[in-house]
N, C-alpha and C positions, 0 to 999 in steps of 0.2 A: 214705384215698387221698392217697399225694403228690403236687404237682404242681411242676413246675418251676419253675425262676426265671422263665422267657419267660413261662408261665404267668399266675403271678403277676404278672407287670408287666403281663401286659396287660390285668388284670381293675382291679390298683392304677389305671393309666392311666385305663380304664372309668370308673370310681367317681371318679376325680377332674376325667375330663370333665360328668359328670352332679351332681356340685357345683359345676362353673363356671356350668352352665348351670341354676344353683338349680334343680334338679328334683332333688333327691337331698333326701327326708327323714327329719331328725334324729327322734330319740326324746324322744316329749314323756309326763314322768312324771304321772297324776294322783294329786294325794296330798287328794281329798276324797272325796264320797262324788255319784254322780253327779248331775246337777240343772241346770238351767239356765243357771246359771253354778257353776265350777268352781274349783278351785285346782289349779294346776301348776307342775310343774320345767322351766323349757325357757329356755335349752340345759338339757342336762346338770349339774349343779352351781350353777345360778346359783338365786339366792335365788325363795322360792316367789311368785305374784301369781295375782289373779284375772282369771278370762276368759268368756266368754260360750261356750258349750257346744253344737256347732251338728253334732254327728255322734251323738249319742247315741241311742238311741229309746224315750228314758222322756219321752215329750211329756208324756204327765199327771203326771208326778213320782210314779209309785206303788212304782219302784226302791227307796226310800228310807223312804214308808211306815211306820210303825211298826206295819201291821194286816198288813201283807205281811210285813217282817220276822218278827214272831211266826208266820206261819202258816209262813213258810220255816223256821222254829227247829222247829216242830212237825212236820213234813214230814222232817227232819232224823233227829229222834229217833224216829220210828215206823217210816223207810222206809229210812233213810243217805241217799247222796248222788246219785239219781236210779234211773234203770233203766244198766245195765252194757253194754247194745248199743241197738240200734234196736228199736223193740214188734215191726216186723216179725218178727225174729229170736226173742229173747226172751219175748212174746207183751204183754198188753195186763193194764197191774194193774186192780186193781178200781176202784179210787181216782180213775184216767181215767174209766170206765163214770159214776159220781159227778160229775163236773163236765159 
């Protein structure tokens, strides 16, 4: 869908009012593996540093795991890459009934 120049400017405008007013959030990269503290790119381009990691929800660190990992790799190879819809839809693997 096209939209106009008036359009545009006034979404440009938007977006340029909502970074004056620091509430416009940039994209922050993480380039580790997640955990308590973290490593990121932020801004964009600027050289990587570590940070304390406070949105994540691997409180017990088991994300990361090597006993999770493996059982995820094993999970992987027996099943692919989860269920394709909802169980609702789909129905319910055996594998759930098991846990």
């Amino acid at each position: 869908m096209a939209f106009s120049n008036d359009t545009r400017n006034l979404f440009a405008n938007e977006i340029e009012k909502i970074k004056d007013d620091g509430l416009y959030k940039e994209k922050r990269f993480i380039c580790s593996e997640q955990d308590a503290e973290i490593e990121v790119e932020y801004p964009e381009g600027a050289a990587h540093k570590k940070v304390l990691n406070f949105c994540a929800n691997n409180y017990l660190g088991l994300s990361s795991h090597p006993d999770v990992i493996k059982a995820a790799h094993e999970g992987l190879d027996t099943r692919g890459y989860g269920m394709s819809s909802v169980r609702f839809i789909c129905g319910t693997q055996d594998i759930h009934r098991e846990l």
